[in-house]
mmCIF file of the N, C-alpha and C atoms, coordinates in Angstrom:
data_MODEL
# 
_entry.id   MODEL 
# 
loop_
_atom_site.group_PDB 
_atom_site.id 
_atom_site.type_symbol 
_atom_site.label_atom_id 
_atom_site.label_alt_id 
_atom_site.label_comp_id 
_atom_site.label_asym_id 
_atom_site.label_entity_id 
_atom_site.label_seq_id 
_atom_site.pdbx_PDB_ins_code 
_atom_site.Cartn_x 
_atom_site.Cartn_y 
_atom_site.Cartn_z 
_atom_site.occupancy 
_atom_site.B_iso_or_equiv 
_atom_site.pdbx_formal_charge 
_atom_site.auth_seq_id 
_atom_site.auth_comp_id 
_atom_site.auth_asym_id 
_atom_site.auth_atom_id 
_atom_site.pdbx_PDB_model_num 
ATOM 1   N N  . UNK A 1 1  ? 0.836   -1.173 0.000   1.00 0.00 ? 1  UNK A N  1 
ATOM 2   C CA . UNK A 1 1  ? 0.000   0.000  0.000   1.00 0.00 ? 1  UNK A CA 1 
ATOM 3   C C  . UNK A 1 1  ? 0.883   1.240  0.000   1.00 0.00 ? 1  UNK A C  1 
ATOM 4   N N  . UNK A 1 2  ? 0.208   2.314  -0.649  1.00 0.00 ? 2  UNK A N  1 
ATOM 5   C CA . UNK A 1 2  ? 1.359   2.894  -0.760  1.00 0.00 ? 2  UNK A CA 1 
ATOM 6   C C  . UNK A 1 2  ? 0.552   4.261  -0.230  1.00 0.00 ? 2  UNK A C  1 
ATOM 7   N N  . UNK A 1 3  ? 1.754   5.450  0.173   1.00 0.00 ? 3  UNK A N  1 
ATOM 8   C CA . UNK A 1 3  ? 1.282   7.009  0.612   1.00 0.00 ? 3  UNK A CA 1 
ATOM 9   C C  . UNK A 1 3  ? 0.417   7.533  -0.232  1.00 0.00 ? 3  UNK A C  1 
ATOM 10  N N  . UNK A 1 4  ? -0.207  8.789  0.252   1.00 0.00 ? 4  UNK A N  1 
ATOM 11  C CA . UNK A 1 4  ? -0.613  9.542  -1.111  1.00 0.00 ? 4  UNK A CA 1 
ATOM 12  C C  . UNK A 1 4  ? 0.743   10.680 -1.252  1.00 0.00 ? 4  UNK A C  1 
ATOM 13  N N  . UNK A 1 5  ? 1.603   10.758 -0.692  1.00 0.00 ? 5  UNK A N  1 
ATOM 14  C CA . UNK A 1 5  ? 2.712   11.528 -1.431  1.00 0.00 ? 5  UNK A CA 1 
ATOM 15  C C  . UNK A 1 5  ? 3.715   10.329 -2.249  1.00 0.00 ? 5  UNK A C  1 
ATOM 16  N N  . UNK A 1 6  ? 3.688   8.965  -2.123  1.00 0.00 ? 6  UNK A N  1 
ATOM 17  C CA . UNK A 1 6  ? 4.524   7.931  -3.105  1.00 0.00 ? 6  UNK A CA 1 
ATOM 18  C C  . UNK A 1 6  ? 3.603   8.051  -4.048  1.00 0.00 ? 6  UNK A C  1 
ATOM 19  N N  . UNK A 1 7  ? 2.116   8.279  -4.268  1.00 0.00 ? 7  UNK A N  1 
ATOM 20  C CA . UNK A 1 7  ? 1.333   8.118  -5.526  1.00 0.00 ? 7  UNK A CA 1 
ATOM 21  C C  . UNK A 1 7  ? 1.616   9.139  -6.211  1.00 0.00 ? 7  UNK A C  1 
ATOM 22  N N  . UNK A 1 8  ? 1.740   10.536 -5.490  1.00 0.00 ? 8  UNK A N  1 
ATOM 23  C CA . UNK A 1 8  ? 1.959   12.029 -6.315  1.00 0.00 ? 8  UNK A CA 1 
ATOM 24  C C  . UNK A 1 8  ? 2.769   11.942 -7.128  1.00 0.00 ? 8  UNK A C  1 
ATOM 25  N N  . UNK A 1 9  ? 3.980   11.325 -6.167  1.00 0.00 ? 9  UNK A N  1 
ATOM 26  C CA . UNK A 1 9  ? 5.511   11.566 -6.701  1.00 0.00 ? 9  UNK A CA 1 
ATOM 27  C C  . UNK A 1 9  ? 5.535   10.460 -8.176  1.00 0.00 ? 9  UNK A C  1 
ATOM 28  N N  . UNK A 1 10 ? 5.081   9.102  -8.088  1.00 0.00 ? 10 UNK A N  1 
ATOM 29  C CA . UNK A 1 10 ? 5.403   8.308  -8.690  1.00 0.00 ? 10 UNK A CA 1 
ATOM 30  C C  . UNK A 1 10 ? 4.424   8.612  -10.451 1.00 0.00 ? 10 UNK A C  1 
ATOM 31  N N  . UNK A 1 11 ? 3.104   9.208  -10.497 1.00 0.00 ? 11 UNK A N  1 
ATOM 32  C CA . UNK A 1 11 ? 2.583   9.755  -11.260 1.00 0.00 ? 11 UNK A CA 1 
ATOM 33  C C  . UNK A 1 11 ? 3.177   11.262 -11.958 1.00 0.00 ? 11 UNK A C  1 
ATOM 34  N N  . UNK A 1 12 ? 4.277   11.800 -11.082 1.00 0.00 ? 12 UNK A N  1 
ATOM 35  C CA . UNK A 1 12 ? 4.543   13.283 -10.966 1.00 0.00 ? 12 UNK A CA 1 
ATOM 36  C C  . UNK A 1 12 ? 3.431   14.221 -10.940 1.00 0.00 ? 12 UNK A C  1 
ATOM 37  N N  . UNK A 1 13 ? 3.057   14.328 -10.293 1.00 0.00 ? 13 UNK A N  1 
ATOM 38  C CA . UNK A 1 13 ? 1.700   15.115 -10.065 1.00 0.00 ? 13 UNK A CA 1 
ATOM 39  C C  . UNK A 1 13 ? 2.221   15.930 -8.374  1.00 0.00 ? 13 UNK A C  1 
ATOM 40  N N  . UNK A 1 14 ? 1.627   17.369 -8.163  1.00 0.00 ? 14 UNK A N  1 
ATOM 41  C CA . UNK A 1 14 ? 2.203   18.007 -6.834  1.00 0.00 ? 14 UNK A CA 1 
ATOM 42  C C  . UNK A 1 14 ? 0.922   17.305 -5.708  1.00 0.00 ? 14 UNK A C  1 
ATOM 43  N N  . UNK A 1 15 ? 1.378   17.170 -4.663  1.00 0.00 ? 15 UNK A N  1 
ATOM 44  C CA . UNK A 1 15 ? 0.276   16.508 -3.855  1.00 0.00 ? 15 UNK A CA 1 
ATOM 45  C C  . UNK A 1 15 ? -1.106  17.333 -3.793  1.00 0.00 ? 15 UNK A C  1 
ATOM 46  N N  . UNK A 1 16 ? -1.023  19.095 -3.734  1.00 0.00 ? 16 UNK A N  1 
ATOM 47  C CA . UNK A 1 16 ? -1.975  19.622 -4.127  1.00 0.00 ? 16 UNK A CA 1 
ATOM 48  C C  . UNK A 1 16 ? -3.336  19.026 -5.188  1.00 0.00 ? 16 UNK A C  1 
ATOM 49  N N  . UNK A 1 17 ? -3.062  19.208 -6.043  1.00 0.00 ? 17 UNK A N  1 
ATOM 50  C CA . UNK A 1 17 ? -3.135  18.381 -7.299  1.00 0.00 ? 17 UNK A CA 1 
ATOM 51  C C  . UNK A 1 17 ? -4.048  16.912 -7.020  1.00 0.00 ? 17 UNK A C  1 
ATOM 52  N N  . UNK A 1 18 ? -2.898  16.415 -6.128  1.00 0.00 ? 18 UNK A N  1 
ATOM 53  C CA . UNK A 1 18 ? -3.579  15.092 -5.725  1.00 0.00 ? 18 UNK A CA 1 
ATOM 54  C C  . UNK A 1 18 ? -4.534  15.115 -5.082  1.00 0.00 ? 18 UNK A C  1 
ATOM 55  N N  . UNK A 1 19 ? -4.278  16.023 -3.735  1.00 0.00 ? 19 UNK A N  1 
ATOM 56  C CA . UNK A 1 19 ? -5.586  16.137 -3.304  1.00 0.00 ? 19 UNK A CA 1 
ATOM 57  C C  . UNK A 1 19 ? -6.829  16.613 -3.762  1.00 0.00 ? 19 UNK A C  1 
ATOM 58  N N  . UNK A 1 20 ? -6.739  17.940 -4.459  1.00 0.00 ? 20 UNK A N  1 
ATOM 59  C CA . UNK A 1 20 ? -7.779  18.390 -5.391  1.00 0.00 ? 20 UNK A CA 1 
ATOM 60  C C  . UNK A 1 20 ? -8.545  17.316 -6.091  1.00 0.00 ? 20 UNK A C  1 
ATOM 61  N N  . UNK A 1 21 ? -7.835  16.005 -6.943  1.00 0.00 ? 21 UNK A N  1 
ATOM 62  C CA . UNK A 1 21 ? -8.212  15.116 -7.775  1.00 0.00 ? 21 UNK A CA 1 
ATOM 63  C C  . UNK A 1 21 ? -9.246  14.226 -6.451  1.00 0.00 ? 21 UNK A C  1 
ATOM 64  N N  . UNK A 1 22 ? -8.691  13.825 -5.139  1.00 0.00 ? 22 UNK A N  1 
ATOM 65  C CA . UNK A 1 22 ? -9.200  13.396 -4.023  1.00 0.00 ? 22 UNK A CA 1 
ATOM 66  C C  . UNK A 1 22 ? -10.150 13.908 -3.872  1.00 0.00 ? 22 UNK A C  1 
ATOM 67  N N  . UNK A 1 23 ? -10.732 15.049 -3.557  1.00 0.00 ? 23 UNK A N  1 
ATOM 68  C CA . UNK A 1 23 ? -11.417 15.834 -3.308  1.00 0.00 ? 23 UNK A CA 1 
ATOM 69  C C  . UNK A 1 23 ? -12.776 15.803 -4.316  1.00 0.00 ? 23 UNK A C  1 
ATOM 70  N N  . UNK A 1 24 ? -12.304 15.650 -5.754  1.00 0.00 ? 24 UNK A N  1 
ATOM 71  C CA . UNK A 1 24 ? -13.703 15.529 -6.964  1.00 0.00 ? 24 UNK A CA 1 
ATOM 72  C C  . UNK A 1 24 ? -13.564 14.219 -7.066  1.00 0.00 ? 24 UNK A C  1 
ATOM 73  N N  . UNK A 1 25 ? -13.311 13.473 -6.774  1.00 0.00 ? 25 UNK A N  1 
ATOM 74  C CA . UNK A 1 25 ? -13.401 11.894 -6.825  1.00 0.00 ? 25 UNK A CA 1 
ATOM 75  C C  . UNK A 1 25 ? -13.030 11.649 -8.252  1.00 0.00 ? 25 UNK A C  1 
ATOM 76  N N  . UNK A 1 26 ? -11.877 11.623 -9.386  1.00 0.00 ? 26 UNK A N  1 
ATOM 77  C CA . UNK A 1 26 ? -11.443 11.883 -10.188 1.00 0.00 ? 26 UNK A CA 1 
ATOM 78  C C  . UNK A 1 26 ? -9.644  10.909 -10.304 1.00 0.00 ? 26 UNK A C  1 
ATOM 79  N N  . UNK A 1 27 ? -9.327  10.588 -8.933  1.00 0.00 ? 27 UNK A N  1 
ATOM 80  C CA . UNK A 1 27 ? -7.981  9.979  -8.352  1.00 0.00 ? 27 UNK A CA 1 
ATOM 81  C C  . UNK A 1 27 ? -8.635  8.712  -8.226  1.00 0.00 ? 27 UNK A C  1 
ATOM 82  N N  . UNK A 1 28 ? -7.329  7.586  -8.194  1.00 0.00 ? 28 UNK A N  1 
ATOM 83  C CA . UNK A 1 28 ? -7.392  6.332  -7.734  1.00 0.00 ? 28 UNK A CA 1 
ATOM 84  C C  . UNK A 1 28 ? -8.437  6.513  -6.039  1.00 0.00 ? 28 UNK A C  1 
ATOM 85  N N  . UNK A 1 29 ? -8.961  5.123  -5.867  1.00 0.00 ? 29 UNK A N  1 
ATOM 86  C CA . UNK A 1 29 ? -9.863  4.820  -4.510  1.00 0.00 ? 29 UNK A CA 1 
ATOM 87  C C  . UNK A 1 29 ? -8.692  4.689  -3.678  1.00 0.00 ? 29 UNK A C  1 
ATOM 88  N N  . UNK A 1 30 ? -9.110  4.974  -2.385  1.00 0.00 ? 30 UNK A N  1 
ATOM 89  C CA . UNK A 1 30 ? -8.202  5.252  -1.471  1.00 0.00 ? 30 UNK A CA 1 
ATOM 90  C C  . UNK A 1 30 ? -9.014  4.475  -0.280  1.00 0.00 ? 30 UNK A C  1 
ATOM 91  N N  . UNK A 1 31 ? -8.264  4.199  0.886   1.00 0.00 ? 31 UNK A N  1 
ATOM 92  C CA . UNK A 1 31 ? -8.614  3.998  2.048   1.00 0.00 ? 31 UNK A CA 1 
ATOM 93  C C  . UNK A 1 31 ? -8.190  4.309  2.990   1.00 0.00 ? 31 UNK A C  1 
ATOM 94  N N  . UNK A 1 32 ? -8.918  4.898  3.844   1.00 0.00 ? 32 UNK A N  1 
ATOM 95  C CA . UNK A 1 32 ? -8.747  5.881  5.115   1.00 0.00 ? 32 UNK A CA 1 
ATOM 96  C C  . UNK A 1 32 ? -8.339  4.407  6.496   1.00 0.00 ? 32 UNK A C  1 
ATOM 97  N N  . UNK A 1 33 ? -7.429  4.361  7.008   1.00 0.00 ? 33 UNK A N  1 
ATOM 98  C CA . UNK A 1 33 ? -6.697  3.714  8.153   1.00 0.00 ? 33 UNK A CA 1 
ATOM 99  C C  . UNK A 1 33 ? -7.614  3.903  9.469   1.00 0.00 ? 33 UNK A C  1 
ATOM 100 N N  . UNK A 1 34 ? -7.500  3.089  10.258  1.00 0.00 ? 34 UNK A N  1 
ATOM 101 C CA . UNK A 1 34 ? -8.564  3.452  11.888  1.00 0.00 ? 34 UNK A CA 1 
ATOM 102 C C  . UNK A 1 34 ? -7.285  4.865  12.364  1.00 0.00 ? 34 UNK A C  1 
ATOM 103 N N  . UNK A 1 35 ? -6.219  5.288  11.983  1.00 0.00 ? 35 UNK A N  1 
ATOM 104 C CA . UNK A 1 35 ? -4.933  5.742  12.874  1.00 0.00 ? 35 UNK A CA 1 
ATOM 105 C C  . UNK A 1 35 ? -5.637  6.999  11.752  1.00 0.00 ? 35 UNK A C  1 
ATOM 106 N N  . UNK A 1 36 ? -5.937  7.175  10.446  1.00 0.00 ? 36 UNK A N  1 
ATOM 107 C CA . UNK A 1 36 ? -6.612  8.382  10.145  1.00 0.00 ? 36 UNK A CA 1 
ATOM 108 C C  . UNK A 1 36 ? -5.610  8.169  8.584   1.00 0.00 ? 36 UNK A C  1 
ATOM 109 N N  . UNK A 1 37 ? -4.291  8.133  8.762   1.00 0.00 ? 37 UNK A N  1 
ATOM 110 C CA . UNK A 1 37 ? -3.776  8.241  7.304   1.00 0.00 ? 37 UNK A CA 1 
ATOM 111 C C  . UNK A 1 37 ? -4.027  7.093  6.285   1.00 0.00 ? 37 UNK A C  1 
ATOM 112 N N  . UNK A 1 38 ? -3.953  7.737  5.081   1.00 0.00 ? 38 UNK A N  1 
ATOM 113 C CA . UNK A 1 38 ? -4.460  6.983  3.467   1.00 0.00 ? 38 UNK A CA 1 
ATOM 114 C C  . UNK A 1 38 ? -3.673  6.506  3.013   1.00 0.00 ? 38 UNK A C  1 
ATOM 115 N N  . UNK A 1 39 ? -4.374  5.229  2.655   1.00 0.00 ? 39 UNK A N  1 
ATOM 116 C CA . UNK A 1 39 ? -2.577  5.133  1.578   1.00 0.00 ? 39 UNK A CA 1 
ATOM 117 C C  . UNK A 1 39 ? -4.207  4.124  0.342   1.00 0.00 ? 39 UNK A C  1 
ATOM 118 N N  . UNK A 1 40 ? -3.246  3.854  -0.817  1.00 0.00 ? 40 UNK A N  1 
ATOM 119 C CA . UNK A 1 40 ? -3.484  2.972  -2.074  1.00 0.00 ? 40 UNK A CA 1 
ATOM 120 C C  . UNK A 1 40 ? -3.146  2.200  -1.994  1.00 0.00 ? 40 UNK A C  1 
ATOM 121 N N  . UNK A 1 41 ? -3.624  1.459  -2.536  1.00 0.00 ? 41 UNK A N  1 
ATOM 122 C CA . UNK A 1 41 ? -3.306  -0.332 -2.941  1.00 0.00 ? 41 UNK A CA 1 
ATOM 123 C C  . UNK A 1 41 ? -2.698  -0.085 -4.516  1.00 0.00 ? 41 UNK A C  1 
ATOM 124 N N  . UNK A 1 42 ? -1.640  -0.728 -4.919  1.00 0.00 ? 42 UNK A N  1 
ATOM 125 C CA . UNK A 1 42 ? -0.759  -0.119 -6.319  1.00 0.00 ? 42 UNK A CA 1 
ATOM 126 C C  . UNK A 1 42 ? -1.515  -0.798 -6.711  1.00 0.00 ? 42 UNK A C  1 
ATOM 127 N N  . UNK A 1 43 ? -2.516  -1.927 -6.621  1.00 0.00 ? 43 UNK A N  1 
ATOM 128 C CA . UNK A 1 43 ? -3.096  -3.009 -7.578  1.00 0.00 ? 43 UNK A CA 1 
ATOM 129 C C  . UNK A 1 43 ? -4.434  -1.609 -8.278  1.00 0.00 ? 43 UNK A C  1 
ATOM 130 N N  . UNK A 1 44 ? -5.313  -0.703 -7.126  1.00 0.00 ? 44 UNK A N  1 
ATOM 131 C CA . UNK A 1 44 ? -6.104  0.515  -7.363  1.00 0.00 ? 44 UNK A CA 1 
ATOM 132 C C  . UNK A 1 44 ? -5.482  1.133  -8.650  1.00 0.00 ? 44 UNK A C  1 
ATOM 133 N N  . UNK A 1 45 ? -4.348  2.034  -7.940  1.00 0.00 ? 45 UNK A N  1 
ATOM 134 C CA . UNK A 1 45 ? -3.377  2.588  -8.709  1.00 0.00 ? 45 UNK A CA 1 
ATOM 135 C C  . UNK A 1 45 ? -3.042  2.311  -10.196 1.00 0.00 ? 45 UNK A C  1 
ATOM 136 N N  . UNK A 1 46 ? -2.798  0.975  -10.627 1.00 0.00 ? 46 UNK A N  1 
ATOM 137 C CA . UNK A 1 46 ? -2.376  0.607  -11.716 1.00 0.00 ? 46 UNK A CA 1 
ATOM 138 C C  . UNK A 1 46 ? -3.649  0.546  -12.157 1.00 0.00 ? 46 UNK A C  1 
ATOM 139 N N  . UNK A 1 47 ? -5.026  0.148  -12.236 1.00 0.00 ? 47 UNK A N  1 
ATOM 140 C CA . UNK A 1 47 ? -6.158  0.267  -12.428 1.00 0.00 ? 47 UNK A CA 1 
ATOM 141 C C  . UNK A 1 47 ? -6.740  1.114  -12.912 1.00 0.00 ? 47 UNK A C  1 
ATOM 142 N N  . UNK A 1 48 ? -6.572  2.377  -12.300 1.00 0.00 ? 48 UNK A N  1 
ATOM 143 C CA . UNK A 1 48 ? -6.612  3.638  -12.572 1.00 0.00 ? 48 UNK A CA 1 
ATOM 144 C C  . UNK A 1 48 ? -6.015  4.019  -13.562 1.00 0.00 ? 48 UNK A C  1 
ATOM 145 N N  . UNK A 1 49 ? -4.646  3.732  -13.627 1.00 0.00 ? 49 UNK A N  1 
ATOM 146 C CA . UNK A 1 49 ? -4.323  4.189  -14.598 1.00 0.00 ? 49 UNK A CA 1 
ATOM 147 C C  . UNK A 1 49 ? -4.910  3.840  -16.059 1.00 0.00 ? 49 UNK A C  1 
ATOM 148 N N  . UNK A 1 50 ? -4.825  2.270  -16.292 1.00 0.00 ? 50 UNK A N  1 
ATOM 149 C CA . UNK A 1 50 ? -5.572  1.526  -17.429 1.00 0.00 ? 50 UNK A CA 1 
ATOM 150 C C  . UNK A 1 50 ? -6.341  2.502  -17.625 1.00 0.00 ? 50 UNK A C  1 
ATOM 151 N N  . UNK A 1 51 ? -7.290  2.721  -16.697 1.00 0.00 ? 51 UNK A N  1 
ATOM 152 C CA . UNK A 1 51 ? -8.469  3.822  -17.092 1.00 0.00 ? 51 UNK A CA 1 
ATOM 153 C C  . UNK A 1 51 ? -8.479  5.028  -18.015 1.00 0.00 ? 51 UNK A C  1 
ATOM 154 N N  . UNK A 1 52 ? -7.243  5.615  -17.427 1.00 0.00 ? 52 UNK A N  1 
ATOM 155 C CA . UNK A 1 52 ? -6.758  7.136  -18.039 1.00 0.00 ? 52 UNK A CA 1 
ATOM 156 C C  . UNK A 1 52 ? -6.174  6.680  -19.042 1.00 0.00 ? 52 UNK A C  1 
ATOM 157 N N  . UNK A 1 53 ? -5.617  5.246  -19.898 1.00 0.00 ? 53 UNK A N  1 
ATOM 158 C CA . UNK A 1 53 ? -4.834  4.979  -20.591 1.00 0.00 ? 53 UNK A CA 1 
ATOM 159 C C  . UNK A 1 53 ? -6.437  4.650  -22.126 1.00 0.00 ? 53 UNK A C  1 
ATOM 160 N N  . UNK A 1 54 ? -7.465  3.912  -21.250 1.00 0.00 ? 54 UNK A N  1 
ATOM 161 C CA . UNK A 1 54 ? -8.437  3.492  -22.013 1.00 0.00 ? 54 UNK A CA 1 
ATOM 162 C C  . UNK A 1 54 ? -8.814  4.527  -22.623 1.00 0.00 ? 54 UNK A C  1 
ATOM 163 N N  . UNK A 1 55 ? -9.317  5.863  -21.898 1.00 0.00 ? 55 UNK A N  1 
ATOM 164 C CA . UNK A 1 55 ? -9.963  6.896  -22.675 1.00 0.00 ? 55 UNK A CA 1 
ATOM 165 C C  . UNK A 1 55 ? -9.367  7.568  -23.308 1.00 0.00 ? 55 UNK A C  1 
ATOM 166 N N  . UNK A 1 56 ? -8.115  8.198  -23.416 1.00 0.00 ? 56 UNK A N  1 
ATOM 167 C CA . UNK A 1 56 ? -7.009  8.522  -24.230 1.00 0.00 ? 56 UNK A CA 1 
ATOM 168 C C  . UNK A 1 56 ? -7.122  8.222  -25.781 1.00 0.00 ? 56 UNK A C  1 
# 
């Protein structure tokens, strides 16, 4: 599982950005921890991407 600043960085995207995308529901699914911080599953991640790769 990975951060949402390893997802920013690894997409190059500024975490701003990321969050904004978080925010309109527009970013990979995420899951919120009982301790409060998020992280991705790269299996999401790579998923996502396909996605952005499909409509292209």
């Amino acid at each position: 599982m990975l951060t949402i600043a390893q997802v920013a960085e690894e997409i190059g995207v500024s975490l701003a950005t990321f969050y904004r995308w978080r925010q309109l529901r527009k970013g990979p699914k995420s899951i919120k921890l009982p301790n409060g911080s998020v992280r991705i599953r790269r299996s999401e991640l790579e998923r996502w991407i396909e996605t952005l790769e499909d409509a292209a």
